[in-house]
N, C-alpha and C positions, 0 to 999 in steps of 0.2 A: 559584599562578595559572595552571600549566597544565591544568588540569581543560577535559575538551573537553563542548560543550554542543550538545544533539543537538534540531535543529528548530528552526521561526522561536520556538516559545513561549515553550522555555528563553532561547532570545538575546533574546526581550524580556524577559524576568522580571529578566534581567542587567541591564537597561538602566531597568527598572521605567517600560518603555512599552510600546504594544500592540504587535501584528504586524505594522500596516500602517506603521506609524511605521521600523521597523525596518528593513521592506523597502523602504521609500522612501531610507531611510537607503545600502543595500545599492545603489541603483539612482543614486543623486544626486550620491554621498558617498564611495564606496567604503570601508563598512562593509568588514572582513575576512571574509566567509561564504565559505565551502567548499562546492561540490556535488556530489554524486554523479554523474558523466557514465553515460549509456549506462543507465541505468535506467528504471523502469517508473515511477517517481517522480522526482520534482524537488527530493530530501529535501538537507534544507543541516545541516552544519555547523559550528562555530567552537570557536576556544580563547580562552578567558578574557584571556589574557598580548596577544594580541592586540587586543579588543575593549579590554579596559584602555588599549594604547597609543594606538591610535584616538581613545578617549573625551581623554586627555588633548590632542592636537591638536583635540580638538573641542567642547571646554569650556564653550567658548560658549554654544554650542545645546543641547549633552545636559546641562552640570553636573554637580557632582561624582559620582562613583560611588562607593558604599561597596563596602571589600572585602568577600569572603565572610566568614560568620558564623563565630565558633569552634563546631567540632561539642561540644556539649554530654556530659553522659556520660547513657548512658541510664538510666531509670528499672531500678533494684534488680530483679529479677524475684523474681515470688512462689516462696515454696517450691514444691520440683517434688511431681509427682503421684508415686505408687507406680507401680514397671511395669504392677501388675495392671488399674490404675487408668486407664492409658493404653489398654491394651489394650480397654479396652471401649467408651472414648470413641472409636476409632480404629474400631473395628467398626463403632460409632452411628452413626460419618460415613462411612464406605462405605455403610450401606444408607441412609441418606439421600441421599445421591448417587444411586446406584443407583434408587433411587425417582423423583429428579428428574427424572433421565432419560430413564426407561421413562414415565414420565409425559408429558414432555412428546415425544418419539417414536409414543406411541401413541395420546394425546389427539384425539380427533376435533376435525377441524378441517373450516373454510370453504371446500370445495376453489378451487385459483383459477379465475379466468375463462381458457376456453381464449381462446387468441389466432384470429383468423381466417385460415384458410388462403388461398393463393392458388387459383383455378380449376385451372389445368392441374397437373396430378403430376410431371411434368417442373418444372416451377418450382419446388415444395416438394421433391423430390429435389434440387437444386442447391444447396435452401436448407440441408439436411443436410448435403448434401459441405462448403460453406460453413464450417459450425460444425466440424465435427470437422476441416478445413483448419486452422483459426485453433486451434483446442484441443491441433496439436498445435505450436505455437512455432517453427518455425523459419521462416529468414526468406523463404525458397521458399514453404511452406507461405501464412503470412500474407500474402504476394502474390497466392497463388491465392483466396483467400480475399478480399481486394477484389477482385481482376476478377469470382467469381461474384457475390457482393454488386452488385456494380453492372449486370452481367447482367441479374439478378434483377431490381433497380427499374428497370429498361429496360422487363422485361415486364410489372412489377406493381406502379406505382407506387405502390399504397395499402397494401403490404404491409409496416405498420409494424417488424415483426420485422427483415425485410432493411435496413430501416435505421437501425435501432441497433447489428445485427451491423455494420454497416461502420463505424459511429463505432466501437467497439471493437476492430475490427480496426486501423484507423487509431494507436488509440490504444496497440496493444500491439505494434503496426511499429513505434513510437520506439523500445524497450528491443532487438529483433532484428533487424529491420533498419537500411537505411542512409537515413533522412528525418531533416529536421528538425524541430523544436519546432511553428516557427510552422504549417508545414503542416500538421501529423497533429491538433493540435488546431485549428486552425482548420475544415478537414476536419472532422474530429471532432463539433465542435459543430455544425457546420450538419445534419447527417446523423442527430444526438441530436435535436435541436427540432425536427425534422421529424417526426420519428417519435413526439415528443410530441403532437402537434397533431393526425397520424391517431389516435394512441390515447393516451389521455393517464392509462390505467392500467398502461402498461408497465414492469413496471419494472428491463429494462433500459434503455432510453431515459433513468429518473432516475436511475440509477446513472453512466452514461455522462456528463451532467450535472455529477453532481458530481463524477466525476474532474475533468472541467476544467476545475469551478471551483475546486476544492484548489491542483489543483499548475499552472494556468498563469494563471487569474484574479486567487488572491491571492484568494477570499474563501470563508471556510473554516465560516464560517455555513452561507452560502449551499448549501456542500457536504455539511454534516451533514444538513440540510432533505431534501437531495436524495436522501443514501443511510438518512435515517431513512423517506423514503417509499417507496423500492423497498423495502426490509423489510417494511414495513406492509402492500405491496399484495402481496407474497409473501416470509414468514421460512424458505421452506426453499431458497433461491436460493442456493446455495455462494460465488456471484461478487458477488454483492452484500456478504453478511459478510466476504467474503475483500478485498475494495477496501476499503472500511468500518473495517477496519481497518487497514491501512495507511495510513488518514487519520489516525486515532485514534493510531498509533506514533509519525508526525511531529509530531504537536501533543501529545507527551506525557503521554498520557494510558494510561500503559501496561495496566494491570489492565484497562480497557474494551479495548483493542484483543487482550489474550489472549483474553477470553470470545470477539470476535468471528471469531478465528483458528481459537479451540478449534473454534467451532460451524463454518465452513466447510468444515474438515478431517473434521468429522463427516458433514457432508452429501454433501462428495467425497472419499472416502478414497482414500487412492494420488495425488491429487493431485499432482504434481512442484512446478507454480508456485506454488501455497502452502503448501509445504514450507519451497521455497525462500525467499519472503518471511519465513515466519513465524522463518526463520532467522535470516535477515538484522536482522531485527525485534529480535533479542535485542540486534545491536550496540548495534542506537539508542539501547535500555533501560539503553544500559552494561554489560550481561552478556559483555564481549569473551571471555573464555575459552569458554564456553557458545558464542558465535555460530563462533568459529574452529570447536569441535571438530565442530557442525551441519555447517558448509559444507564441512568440509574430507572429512566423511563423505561429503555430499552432492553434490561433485566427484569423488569416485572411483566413484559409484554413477552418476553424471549427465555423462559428462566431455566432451559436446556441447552444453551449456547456456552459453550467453556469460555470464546474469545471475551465474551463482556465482563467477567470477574475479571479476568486478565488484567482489563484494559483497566476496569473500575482501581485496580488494585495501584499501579500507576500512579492513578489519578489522586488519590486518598495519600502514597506517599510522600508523590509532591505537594504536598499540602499539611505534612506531617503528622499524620493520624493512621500511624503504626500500627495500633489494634485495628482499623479497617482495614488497611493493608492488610495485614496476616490472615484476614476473616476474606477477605475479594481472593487470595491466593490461592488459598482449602480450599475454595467453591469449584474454583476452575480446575484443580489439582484433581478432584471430586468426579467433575462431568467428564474430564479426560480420560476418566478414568485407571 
């Protein structure tokens, strides 16, 4: 019963109730959830041994719990193929890969709707510096990055761009700088629906959206809606695939959130921040060796990044090595300044 269980979905499947049951449970009750501080998500996790003792003091209401299942043994596997045999099947599937690819890379497509600029170039110069402010994470950076943001809708208030860049800027000051919750997404959201409303094909603005309805509304619908629509209105967005999934890793749903990873990384290559998720991403999936050897690569490559102690820190708990925990925590506590 110490099996640790990663996201509110798994913790509801334990409980064989929904999400919202769960989380109300977390906020009423004082369910045992764990969450990640200082991230770019609001990702929670639990141990079984715990939720177990919980449920027994709360009997009442939740009712018996069955233990986990005994793991079964698996079905016999067919006789194997001949090497030769493999070796062709293995070829088959790289060029069909390969195919897919190039297919879907080179397939003419719908180009998007350009966005509307602001009048003066001075404005859209600001709105540049802006973006590559915020693109590059640190927590200077991302400050400068809301003061042009709001500069900008100072001059140009129908310039929906400028204010969805400031909901996301808003929203990725929680992970590096020093704000809290309530502000950045509240902030946040108001700055998103704004920007919906001058253009309601944006689709950062829906992306933006559903980050804050995933990880601060609690309504995780609502938030697939939100980032299945900024795909729709543009699928070669890196930040779109790349949040999208990180929705997808919290709720479980691991093989959808790799496609969405893989494709981000393909559209941003070199990426650092979704490197770095897609690392972290493995813990959630349970791959703890796999995610340590990521990050720990990825902290000697990146060793100004607060999120990777973070994550590291996590990673070394669920693994019960409390001293590297405590030491991954100061680092990041450190860089956050």
């Amino acid at each position: 019963m110490n099996k640790r269980l990663n996201g509110w979905k798994a913790i509801a499947a334990f409980f064989d109730r929904d999400r919202t049951t769960v989380a109300r449970w977390a906020r009423e009750r004082n369910l045992p959830i764990h969450h990640i501080p200082g991230g770019k998500q609001r990702s929670v996790f639990a141990f079984e041994h715990e939720l177990a003792a919980w449920a027994r003091q709360h009997a009442a209401e939740v009712g018996p719990i069955d233990a986990p299942p005994a793991v079964q043994d698996p079905t016999p596997p067919p006789p194997a193929a001949s090497p030769r045999r493999w070796s062709w099947i293995a070829a088959a599937a790289c060029l069909c890969l390969a195919a897919l690819l190039a297919g879907y890379l080179l397939w003419p497509r719908q180009p998007v709707t350009p966005r509307p600029s602001p009048a003066h170039a001075a404005v859209m110069a600001e709105y540049i510096a802006a973006r590559d402010a915020w693109a590059r994470r640190t927590p200077q950076d991302i400050a400068a990055s809301i003061r042009m943001y709001e500069s900008i809708i100072a001059r140009a208030p129908d310039f929906a761009p400028a204010r969805a860049g400031l909901a996301e800027a808003w929203l990725i000051y929680r992970e590096y700088g020093d704000v809290g919750d309530a502000k950045a997404f509240a902030t946040a959201k108001i700055a998103a629906n704004k920007a919906v409303t001058l253009d309601p094909d944006l689709p950062a603005a829906h992306r933006a959206l559903g980050f804050v309805a995933y990880w601060w509304d609690n309504e995780p619908a609502e938030a697939v809606r939100a980032f299945q629509r900024a795909i729709a209105l543009d699928d070669r967005d890196s930040q779109s695939h790349f949040w999208y999934a990180n929705v997808l890793a919290d709720m479980g749903k691991d093989e959808a959130a790799e496609r969405h990873y893989r494709q981000a990384r393909l559209l941003a290559p070199g990426s650092q921040p979704i490197a770095v998720e897609h690392a972290c991403a493995q813990w959630q999936a349970g791959r703890d060796a796999l995610a340590l050897q990521l990050m720990t690569a990825l902290k000697a490559k990146h060793p100004e990044d607060a999120t990777i102690p973070n994550c590291l820190a996590w990673v070394h708990i669920g693994r019960g090595d409390i001293a590297a925990y405590a030491r991954e925590l100061g680092d990041s506590a450190r860089l956050r300044g």
